[in-house]
Every structure is written in C-alpha cells, then in structure tokens.
C-alpha positions as CSV (number, residue, x, y, z in Angstrom):
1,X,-119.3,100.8,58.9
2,X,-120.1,97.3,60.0
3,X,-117.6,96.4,57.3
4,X,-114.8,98.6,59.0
5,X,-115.7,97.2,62.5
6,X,-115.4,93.5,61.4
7,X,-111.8,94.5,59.5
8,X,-110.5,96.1,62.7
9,X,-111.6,93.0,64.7
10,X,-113.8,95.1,66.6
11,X,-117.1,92.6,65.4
12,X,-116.9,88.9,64.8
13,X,-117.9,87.4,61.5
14,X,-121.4,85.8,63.6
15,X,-121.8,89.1,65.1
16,X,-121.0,91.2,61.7
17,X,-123.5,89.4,60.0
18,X,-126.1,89.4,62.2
19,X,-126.4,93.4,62.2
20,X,-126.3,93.2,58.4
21,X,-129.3,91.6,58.2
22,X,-131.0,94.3,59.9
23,X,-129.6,96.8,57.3
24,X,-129.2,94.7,54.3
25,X,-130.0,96.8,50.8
26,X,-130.9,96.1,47.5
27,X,-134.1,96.9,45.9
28,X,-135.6,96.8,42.5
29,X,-135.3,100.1,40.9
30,X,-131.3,100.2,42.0
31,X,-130.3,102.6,39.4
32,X,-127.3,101.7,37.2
33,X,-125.1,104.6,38.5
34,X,-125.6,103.0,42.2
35,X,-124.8,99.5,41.1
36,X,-121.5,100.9,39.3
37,X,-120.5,102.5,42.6
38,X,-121.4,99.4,44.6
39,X,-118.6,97.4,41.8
40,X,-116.4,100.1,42.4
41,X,-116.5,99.6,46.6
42,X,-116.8,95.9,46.2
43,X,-113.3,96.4,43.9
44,X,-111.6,98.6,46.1
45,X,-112.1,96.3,49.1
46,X,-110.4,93.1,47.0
47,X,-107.2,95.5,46.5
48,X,-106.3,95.3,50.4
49,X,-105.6,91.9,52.0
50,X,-108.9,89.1,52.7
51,X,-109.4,86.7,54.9
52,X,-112.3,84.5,55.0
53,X,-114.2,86.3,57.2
54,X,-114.1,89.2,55.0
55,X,-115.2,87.7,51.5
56,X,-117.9,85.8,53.3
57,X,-119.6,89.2,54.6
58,X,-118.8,90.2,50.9
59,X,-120.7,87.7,49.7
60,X,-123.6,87.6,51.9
61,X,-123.6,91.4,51.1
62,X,-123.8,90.9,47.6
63,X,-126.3,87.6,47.6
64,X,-129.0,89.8,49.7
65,X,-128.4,92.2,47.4
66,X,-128.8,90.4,44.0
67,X,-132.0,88.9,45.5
68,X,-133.8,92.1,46.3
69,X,-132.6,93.8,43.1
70,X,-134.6,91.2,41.2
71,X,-131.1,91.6,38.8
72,X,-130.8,88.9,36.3
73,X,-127.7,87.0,36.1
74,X,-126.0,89.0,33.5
75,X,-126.7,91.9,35.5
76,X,-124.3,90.5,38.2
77,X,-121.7,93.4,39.3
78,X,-118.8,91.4,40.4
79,X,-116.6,89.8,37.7
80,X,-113.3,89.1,36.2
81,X,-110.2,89.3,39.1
82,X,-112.3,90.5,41.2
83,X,-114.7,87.4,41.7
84,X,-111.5,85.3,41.7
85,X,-110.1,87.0,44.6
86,X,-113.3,86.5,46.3
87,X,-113.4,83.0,45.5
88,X,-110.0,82.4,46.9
89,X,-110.1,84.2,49.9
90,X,-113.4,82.0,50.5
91,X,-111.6,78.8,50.2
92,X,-109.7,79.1,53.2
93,X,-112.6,78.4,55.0
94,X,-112.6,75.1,57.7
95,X,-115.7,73.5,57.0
96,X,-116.6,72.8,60.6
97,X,-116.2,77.0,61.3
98,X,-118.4,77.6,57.9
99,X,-121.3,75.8,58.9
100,X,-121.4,76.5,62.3
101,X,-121.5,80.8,60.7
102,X,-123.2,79.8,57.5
103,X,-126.2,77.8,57.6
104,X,-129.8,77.9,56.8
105,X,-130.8,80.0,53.8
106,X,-127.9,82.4,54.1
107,X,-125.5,79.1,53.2
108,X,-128.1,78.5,50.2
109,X,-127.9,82.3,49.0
110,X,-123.8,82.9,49.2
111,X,-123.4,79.6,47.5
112,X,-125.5,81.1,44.7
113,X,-123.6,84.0,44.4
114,X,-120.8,82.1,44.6
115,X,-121.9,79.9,41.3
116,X,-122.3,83.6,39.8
117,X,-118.9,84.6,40.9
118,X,-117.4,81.4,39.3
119,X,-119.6,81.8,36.4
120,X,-118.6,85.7,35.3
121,X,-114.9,85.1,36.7
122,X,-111.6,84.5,35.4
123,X,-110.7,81.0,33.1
124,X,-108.2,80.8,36.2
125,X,-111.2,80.8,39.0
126,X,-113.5,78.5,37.0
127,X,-110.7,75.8,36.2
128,X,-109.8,76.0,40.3
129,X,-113.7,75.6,41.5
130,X,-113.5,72.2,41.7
131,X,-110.5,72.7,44.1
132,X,-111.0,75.5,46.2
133,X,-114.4,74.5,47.0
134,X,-114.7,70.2,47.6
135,X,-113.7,70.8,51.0
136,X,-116.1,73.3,51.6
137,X,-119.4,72.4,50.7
138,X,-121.0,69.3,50.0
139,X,-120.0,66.8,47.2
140,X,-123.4,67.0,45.4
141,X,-123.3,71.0,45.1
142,X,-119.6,71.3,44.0
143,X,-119.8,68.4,41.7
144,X,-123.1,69.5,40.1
145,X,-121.1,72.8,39.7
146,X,-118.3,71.5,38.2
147,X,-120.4,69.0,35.9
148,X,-122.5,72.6,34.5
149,X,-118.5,74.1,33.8
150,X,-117.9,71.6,31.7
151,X,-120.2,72.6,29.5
152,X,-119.7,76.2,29.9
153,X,-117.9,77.4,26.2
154,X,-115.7,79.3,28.3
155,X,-114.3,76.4,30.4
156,X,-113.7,74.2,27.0
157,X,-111.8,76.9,25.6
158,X,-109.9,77.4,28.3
159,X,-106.0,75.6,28.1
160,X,-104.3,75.4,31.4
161,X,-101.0,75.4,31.5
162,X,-98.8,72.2,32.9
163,X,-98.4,74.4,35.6
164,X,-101.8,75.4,36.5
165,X,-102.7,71.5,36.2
166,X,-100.1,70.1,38.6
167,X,-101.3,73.4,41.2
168,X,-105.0,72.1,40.1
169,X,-104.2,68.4,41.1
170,X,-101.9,69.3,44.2
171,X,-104.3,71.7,46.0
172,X,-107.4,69.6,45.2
173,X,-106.0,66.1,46.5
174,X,-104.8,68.1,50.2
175,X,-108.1,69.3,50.4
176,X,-109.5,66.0,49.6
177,X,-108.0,64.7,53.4
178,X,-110.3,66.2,55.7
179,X,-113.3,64.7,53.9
180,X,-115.5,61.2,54.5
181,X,-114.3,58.1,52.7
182,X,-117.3,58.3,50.8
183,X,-117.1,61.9,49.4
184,X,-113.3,61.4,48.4
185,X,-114.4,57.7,46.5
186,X,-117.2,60.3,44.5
187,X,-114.4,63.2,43.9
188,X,-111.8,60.6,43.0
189,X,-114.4,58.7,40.3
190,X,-115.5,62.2,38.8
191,X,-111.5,63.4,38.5
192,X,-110.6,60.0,36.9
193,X,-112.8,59.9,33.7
194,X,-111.6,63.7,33.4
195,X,-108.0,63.2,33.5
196,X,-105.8,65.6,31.5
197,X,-102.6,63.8,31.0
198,X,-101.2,60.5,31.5
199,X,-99.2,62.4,34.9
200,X,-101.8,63.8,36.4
201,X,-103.6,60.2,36.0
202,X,-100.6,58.1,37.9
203,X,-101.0,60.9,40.8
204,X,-104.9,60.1,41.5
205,X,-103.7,56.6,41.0
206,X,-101.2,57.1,43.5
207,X,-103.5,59.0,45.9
208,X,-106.4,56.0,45.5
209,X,-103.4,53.5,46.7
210,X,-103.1,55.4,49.6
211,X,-106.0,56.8,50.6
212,X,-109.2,54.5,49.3
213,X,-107.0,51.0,49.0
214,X,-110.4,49.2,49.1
215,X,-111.7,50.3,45.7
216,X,-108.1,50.4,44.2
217,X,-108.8,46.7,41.7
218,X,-112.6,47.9,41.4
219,X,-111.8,51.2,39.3
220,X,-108.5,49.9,37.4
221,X,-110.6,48.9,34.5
222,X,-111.8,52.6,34.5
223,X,-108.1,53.8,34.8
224,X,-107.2,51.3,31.6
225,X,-109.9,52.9,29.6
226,X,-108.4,56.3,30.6
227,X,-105.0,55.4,30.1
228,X,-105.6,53.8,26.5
229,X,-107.9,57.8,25.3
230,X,-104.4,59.5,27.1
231,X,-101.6,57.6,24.8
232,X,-103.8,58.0,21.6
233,X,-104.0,61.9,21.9
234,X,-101.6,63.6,20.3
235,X,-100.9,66.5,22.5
236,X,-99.8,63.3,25.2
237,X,-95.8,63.0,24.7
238,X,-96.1,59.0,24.8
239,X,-92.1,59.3,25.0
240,X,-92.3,61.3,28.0
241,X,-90.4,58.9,30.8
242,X,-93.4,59.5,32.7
243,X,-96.1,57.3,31.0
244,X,-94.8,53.9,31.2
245,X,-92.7,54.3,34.9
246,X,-95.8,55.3,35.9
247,X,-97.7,52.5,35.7
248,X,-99.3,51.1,38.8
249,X,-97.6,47.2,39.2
250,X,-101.2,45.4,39.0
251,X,-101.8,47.2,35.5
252,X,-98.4,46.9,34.0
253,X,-99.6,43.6,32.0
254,X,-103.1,45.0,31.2
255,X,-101.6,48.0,29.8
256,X,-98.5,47.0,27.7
257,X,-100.7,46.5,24.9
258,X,-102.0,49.7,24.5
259,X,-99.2,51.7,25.3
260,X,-97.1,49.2,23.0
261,X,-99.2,49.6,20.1
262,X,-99.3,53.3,20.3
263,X,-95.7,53.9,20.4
264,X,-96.0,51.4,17.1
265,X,-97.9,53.6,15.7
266,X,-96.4,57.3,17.3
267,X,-93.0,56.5,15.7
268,X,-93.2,56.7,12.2
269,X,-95.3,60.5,12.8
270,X,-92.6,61.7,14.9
271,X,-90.6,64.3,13.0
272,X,-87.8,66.0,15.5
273,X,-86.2,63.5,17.5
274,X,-84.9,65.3,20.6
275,X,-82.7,63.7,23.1
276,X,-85.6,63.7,25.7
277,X,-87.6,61.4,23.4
278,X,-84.8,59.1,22.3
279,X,-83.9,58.7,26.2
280,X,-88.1,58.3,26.5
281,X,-87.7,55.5,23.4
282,X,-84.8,53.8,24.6
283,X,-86.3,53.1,28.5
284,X,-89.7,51.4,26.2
285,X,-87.1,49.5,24.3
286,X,-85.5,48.0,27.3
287,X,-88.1,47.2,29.8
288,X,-88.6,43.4,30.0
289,X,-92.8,43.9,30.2
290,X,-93.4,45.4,27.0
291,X,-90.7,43.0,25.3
292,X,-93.0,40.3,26.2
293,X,-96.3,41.5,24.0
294,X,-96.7,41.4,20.3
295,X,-96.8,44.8,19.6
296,X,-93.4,45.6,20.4
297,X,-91.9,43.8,17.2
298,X,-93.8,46.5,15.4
299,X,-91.8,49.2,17.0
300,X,-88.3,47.5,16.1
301,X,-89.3,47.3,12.8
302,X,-90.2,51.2,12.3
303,X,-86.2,51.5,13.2
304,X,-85.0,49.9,9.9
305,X,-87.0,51.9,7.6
306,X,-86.5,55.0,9.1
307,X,-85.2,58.3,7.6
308,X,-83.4,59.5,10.6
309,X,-80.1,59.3,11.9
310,X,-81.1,59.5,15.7
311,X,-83.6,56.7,15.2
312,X,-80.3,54.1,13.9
313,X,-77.9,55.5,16.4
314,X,-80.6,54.2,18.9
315,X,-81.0,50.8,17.2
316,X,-77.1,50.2,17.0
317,X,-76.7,51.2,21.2
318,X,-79.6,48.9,21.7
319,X,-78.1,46.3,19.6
320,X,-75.1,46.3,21.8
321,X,-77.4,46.5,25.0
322,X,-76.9,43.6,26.9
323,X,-81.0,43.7,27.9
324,X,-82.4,44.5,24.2
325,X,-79.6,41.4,22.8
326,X,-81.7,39.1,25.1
327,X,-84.9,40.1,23.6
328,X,-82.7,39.9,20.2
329,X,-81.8,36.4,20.4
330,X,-85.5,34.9,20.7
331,X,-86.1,36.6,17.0
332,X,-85.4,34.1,14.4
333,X,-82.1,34.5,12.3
334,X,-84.3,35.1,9.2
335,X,-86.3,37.7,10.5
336,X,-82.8,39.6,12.5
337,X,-81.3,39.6,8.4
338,X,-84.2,40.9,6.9
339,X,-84.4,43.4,9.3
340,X,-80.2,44.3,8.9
341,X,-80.7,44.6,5.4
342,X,-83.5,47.1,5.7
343,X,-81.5,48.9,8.4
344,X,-78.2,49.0,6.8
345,X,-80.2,50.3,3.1
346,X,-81.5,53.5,5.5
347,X,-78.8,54.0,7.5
348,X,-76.2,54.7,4.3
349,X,-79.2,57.0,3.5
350,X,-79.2,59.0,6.7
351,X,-75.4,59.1,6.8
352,X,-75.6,61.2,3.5
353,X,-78.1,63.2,4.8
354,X,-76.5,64.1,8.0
355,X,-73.3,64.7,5.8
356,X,-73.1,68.7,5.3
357,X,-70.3,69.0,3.2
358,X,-70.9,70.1,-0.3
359,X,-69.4,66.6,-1.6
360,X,-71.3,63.6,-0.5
361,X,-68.9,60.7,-0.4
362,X,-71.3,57.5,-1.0
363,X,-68.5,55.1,-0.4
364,X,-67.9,56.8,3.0
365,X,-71.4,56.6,3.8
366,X,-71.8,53.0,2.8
367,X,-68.3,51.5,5.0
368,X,-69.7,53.7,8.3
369,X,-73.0,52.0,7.5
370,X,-71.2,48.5,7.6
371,X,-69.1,49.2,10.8
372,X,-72.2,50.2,12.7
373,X,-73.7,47.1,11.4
374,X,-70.8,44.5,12.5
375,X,-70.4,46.3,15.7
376,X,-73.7,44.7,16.7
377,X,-73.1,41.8,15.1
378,X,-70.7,41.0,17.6
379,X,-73.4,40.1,20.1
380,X,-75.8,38.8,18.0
381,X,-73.6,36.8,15.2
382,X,-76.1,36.6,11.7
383,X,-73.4,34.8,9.3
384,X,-75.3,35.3,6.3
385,X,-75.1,39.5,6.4
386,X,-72.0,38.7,4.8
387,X,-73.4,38.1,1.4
388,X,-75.4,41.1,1.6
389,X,-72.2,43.1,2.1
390,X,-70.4,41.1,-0.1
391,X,-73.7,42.4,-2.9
392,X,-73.0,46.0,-1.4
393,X,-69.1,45.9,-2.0
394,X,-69.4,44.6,-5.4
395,X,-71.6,47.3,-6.4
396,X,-69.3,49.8,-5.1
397,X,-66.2,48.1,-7.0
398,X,-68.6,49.0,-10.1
399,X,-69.5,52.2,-9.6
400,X,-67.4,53.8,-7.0
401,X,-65.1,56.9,-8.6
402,X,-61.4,55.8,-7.5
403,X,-61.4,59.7,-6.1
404,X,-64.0,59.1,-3.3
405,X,-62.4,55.7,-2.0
406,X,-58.6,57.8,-2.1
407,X,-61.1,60.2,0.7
408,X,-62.2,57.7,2.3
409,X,-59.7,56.1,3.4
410,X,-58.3,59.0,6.5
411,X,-61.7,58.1,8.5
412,X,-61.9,54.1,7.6
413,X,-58.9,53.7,10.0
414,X,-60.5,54.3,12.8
415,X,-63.5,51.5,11.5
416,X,-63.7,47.7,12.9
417,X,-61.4,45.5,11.5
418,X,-64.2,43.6,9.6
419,X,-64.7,47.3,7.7
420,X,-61.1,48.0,7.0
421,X,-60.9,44.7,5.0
422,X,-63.5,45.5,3.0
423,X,-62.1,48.8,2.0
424,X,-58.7,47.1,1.6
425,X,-60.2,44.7,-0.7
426,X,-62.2,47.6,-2.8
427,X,-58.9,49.9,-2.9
428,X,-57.5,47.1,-4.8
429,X,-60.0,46.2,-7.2
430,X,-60.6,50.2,-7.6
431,X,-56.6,50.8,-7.9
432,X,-56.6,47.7,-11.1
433,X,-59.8,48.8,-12.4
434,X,-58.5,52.3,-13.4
435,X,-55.1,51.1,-14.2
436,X,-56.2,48.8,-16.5
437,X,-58.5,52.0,-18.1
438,X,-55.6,54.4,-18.0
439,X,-57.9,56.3,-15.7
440,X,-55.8,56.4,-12.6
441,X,-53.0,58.7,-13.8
442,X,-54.7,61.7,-14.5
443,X,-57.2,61.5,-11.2
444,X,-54.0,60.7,-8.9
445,X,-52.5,64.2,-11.4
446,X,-55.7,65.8,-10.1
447,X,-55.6,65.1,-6.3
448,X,-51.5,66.2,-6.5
449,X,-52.2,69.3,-8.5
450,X,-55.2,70.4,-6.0
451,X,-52.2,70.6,-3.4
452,X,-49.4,73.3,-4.7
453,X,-45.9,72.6,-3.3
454,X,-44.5,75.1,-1.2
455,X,-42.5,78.1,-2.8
456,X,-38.8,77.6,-2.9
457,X,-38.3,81.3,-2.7
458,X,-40.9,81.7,-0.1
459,X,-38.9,79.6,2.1
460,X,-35.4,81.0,1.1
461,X,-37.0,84.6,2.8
462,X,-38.2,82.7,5.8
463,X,-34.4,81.2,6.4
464,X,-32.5,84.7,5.6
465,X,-35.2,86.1,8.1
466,X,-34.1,83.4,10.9
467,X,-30.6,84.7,10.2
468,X,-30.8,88.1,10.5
C-alpha cells in the first residue's frame, strides 16, 4: 500500500519512509515459502520503470527486513538482474537529496544491503560499483567496497568487454565532477594502479590534466610504472595507434624506453601482420622521440631477418620516407650493408613464399628482391651493395635454369633500370652458357612446342563463315 501511494506520487520518499518504519516486517522464523513470495514481489516491482525514490524504499524495505530475519548473507533474496536494476536505479541519486532522506542508521543499513546486492548481483553490477556509487556515498565506504571486489573470485573472473570498459571509465569520471578535490585525488590514485589498458590509462591522464593539475608531475612516476606492466601484457596491442599518441608531452622522453624496447621485443612474436598493425608500426618507425633512444635500433634490425612479406614492404616505404632516411643517415655505412644484405637474403625468401603459383621462379624472386633494394638506395647511396649483388648474380649465372630467366624476363621490364641490367647481363651469360652445352636448342624446342600454332583448317572455316 505505502508502496502504491509513493509510485502514484501520492507520498513523498521522506514521508513513504517514515510510515514504513511504523510497519516494517521481518522476523526470525520467516518461513521459506514467505521469503520466496517476498523475491517474487521484490521481482515483479523491478519489471516496471524505477526511479530513485522507488529502489531506495526497496532497499530500506529489504535492509529492515534482512536485520530482523537474523538471515545470513547467503540467505539474501535479491540477486542476479534484479539487484542490478536496483543498483542502477539507486545511482541516480544527487548526493545532497540522499543525505538530507537517508541518514543516521537507515543510511548505515541500505548501504549494507546494498554491499549484499552488489555482492550476489550480476559480473555487470559488480564491475559498475565503483561507478554508480563514488558520487554517492563517501570515498572510504565505496573504495573499501571496491578494494573487497577485487578479491571477490567472481570479479577476477569476470572479462569486460572494450565496451563495458570505456562505459566504466566514461560514467565513473562525470560522476567524479561533483565531488571535493580531495575525494577525486583518492578515486583518481586507486583507478590508476588498476588500469586496464594503455587507453583507458591516457583518459585518467587526461582527466588528472584537467581536473587535479596540481598533482599532475607528483603521480607521473606512478603512471610510468603503469604504463611499462600495460606494454609488457600481451593481451595490450602495443601497435595499436593509441599507445604511443597518447602519451602525455612531460612523459614522452621517460617513456620511449619502455615502450621502445617492448615493440623490440613484440615484433619477432607477432604472427599476422594486419594492416592496422603495420600502419601502428610505421607511425613508431617515424616519430623523431623514439628515433632518439637506443632501443629503436633493435626494432630495425628485427625487419631484415624477418619471414614476412608485410614486414619488408614496410622497411622499403620507410627507406624511401623522407623522415626514417634522416634517422638512416646517422647509421654508419657498415652497419646500413650489413643490414641490406640480411634484408635482401629474407626478402628473396618471402617473395617465394608469397608466390602461389605451382612454379617458384627463384630468379624472379631474386631481381624483385634487388629492385626493392636499389629503390632505397636512391636515398641512402651504400656503394659497396654492389658486390653483394654482383656475389648474388654470379650465383645465379651458375645455377639459374635458362627456362626460368626466358619467364622472367615479361615482369623485369617494369624493374629499375639498375635491375634490368642485371638481368641483361645474366640473359647473356645464360644464353652462351647453354649454347656452348648444346642445351639451349631443345629447352627453346620445349617453350615453342608448349604453344601449338593455330589450325590452318580451323581458320579456313572461320573465313568461309565471314563469307557466307
């Protein structure tokens, strides 16, 4: 009744639960079959719309009641979507409104019940405590509360979706404005050492700029030690455009090291290279900061001993990028050939892996190997590659069947120049190698035969067709 009177606006909340308290129930031999019909009520009433004023009688209801059944807390009614709802609904309160309503030992009792409603609720309604509530009641409860879900198996298990971690981070930092200076400093210190990802860290980071600017250079050694746990999990996407951009200006020297070392060491375990991540890879490669640390070396090299394709496609763009050639030229002439040799030895490798026909043409492989090569080389000159294709070539004059440089020759035309006189130069020696053998004859027989000549009589029908 007092319920119905206080939906149809006909009591206020203050009024509503004043003449509960004068009819409050609950006693200790509540007989199952009661407290299974009280659920079901307490259920039916979270199926129509809530307001604050509602779930608080709800829960003043069911905290008087709790205390005078003696129940023990697994013998709490309320769970699953049902507690959620509650909890929500009771977020909406303004702080100022709840206290002046809910004080004293009722404020005690409902945020008991509300503990036991977070406790026996959803995955959903635990992970959102700590948001729906720190505007609400004091820091020391809802952080105390927040510390205890932590260690609640439940909780640990529980993995929120990207989603449900930027709606986390978004509705706890609005609710974050109406408080004291002080409580935000103690709700922005216990979210930072709990950060879940590397974005979510540059938002608090973000808010702390704007909102606490006075503790912003006290807790950046905190947010480097959080930064460096982020980049070494694996579930963080290091390549995500998001990590490095994100860094705050007065950490961007303090961090290069970290993140630099990490991408050292991420690059090698990466095993599907998808244009996000090459994009993510090729913005590290070209910022000027991370250029700068000793680390970054590291990650260059991982490029010439790779296995995949996408990983030497990247190295030739940024060896034609006029701010990688920068960083290029300060590397010692020595160091840039050994590092060309390594790359051009994987990259023929890759080019015959990437090749899906059933015939894998080496000296095809090999010349597109050499043109990526000397297209770089036309910003960063390294005169003594030469040999080293000169060594290649030689070994391919050796070796090379005259039928595969006869293929290759179609897709060399549209090589550099340097490229095409290296295939020029190993037609020849091929041409007088198999001449001199007598082995020329019957492959050029082979290559003729494999393409039969049109029918004379086929094409004598096709013209008396055209007459007629």
């Amino acid at each position: 009744m007092i319920y119905q009177q206080l939906q149809n606006k006909q009591l206020t909340i203050g009024k509503a639960l004043e003449e509960y308290n004068l009819v409050s129930f609950g006693h200790k031999k509540f007989e199952d079959k009661d407290r299974v019909r009280l659920y079901s009520w307490v259920s039916s009433l979270t199926e129509d719309s809530l307001n604050c004023y509602l779930s608080l009688y709800i829960c003043n209801m069911l905290s008087t009641f709790y205390y005078k059944s003696d129940c023990t807390v697994q013998e709490q009614i309320v769970r699953g979507d049902v507690a959620e709802k509650l909890l929500y609904s009771m977020s909406t309160w303004d702080r100022n409104e709840f206290n002046q309503i809910c004080h004293g030992v009722m404020q005690k009792t409902v945020m008991e019940t509300i503990q036991y409603l977070v406790e026996f609720g959803t995955p959903r309604g635990r992970f959102f405590f700590l948001s729906w509530f720190c505007h609400l009641f004091n820091a020391d409860y809802v952080l105390k509360i927040a510390g205890e879900l932590e260690r609640n198996k439940h909780f640990k298990d529980s993995n929120p979706s990207d989603k449900e971690l930027n709606d986390f981070i978004t509705v706890l930092l609005s609710n974050l404005d109406c408080l004291k200076s002080s409580e935000q400093e103690r709700y922005f210190k216990f979210l930072l050492k709990r950060s879940q990802n590397v974005a979510i860290l540059w938002t608090l980071c973000g808010w702390c700029q704007t909102k606490l600017p006075s503790i912003v250079k006290q807790e950046m050694k905190q947010v480097e030690k959080v930064f460096s746990r982020l980049i070494q999990d694996k579930r963080q996407d290091i390549f995500d455009t998001v990590v490095w951009s994100g860094v705050p200006e007065l950490l961007c020297n303090e961090l290069a090291d970290p993140f630099i070392n990490s991408v050292a060491a991420r690059v090698p375990e990466i095993r599907n290279w998808t244009p996000e991540r090459i994009n993510g890879l090729r913005n590290v490669m070209l910022d000027k900061t991370l250029q700068k640390h000793k680390g970054f070396f590291k990650t260059v090299e991982h490029f010439s001993t790779s296995g995949y394709k996408e990983l030497h496609d990247l190295t030739f763009d940024l060896l034609k990028t006029p701010a990688f050639v920068e960083y290029w030229k300060t590397i010692d002439e020595e160091t840039r050939l050994k590092f060309l040799k390594k790359l051009f030895q994987s990259a023929k490798g890759s080019e015959a892996s990437a090749d899906c026909s059933e015939k894998k043409n080496r000296v095809l492989h090999t010349l597109k190997a050499i043109h990526s090569i000397y297209e770089t080389l036309q910003l960063t000159p390294c005169a003594k590659f030469d040999d080293t294709v000169k060594e290649v070539m030689s070994d391919l004059q050796q070796k090379s069947e005259a039928a595969d440089v006869f293929d290759a020759f179609v897709q060399v035309q549209s090589l550099n120049h340097e490229t095409k006189e290296n295939f020029e130069r190993l037609l020849r020696c091929v041409i007088n190698r198999d001449v001199q053998n007598q082995r020329l004859l019957p492959i050029l027989k082979k290559m003729f035969t494999q393409s039969p000549e049109p029918s004379i009589k086929k094409n004598e029908e096709e013209d008396l067709k055209i007459k007629r």
